[in-house]
C-alpha positions in Angstrom: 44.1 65.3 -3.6 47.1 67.3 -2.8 49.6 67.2 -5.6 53.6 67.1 -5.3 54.2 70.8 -5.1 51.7 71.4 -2.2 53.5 67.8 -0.3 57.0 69.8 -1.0 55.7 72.9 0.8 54.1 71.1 3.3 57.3 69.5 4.3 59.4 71.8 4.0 58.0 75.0 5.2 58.0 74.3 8.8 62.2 72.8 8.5 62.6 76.6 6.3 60.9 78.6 9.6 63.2 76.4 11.8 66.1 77.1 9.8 65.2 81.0 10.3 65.1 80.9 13.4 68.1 78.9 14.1 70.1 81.2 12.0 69.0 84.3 14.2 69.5 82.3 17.5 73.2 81.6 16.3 73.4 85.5 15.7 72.3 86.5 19.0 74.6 83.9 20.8 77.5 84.4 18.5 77.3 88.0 19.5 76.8 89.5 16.7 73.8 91.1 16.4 74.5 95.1 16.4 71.9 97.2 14.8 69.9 94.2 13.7 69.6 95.1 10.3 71.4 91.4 9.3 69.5 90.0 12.0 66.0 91.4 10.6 66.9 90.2 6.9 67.4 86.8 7.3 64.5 84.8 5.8 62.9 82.6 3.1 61.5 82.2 0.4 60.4 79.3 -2.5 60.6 80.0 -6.2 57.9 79.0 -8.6 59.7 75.7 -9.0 59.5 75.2 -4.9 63.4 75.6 -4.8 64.0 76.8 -1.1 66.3 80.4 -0.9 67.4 81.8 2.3 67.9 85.4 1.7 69.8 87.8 3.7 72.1 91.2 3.4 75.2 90.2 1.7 77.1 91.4 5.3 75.9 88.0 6.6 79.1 86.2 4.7 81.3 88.2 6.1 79.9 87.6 9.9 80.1 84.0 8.9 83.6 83.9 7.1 85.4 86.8 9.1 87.9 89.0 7.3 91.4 88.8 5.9 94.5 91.2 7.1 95.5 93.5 4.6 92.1 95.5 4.0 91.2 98.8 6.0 87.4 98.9 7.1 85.1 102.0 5.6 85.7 104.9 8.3 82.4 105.5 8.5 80.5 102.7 9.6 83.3 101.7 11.4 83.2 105.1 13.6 79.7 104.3 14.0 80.3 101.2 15.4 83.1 102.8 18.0 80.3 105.4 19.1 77.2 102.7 19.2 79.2 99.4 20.6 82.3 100.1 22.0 80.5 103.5 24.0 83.4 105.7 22.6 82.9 109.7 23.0 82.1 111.5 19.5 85.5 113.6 20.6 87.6 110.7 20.6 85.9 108.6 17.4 88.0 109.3 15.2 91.2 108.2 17.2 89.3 104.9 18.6 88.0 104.7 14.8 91.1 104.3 13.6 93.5 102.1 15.8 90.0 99.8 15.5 90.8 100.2 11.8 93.9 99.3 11.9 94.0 96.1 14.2 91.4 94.9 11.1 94.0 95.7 8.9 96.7 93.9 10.7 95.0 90.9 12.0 91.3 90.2 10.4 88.1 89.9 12.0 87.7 86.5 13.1 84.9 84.7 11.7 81.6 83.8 13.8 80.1 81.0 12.0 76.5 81.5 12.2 75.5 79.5 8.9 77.7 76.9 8.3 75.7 75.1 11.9 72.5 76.4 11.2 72.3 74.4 8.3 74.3 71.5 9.9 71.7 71.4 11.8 68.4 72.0 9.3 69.6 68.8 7.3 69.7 66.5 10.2 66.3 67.9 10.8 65.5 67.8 7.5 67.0 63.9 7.2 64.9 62.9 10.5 61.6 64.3 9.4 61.9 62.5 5.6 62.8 59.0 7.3 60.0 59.2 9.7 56.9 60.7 7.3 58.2 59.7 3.7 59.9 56.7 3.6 57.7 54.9 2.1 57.3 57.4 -0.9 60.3 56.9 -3.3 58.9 59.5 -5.9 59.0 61.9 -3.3 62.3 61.0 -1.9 64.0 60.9 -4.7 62.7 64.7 -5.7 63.9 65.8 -2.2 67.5 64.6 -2.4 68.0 65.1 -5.5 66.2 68.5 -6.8 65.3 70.1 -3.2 67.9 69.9 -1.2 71.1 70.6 -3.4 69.3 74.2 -4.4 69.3 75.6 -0.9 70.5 78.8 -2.1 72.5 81.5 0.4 
């Protein structure tokens, strides 16, 4: 007999792979998928306790939330990103690098919400797929709700 730990799993390991995926489809259509080093560290993981993480490079928030006006980029990713996306010439980098730099400064990078949906939409899935196989388990329901779900960590 399977016990509680190995149901949890069960469950939710297929909505965590979803959720993964999801997040990298937003990416990709949100344009913002560059080198692909955010894209490639986006996953999951449970704890010992079966609390659900989704781990990814700490850039992701800043994708998600954009930037504020006031705050010059580093040079040198940014000139990396002049030569890589925007085609730029390594003579004229540096120029391209900074009025790039300072249109950041001045106005922000807008944000391109990539998380906030993705998990929008793993809790409606998430919701669906507890009403239709568990709702006749209120042991396990009330674990979900109460101890799952509100430790989804970032």
């Amino acid at each position: 007999m399977a016990n509680l730990s190995d149901i949890i799993r069960e469950f939710i390991t297929p909505e965590a792979e979803n959720l993964v995926n999801t997040l990298k489809i937003n990416l990709i259509n949100n344009d913002s998928v560059d080198t692909g080093a955010l894209y490639n560290s986006i996953r999951y993981q449970f704890d010992q306790q079966n609390n659900l993480s989704i781990l990814m490079d700490a850039y992701g928030q800043n994708v998600e939330d954009g930037r504020l006006p006031g705050y010059w980029p580093k040079v040198s990713p940014l000139r990396e990103w002049v030569i890589r996306r925007l085609g730029v010439p390594q003579d004229k980098a540096n120029s391209v690098t900074y009025l790039v730099g300072r249109k950041i400064f001045n106005e922000g990078i807008k944000p391109r919400p990539f998380i906030a949906p993705a998990f929008e939409d793993f809790e409606q899935r998430i919701t669906g797929k507890f009403n239709t196989q568990f709702a006749n388990n209120r042991l396990l329901r009330q674990y979900i709700l109460r101890r799952l779900v509100p430790k989804l960590n970032l």
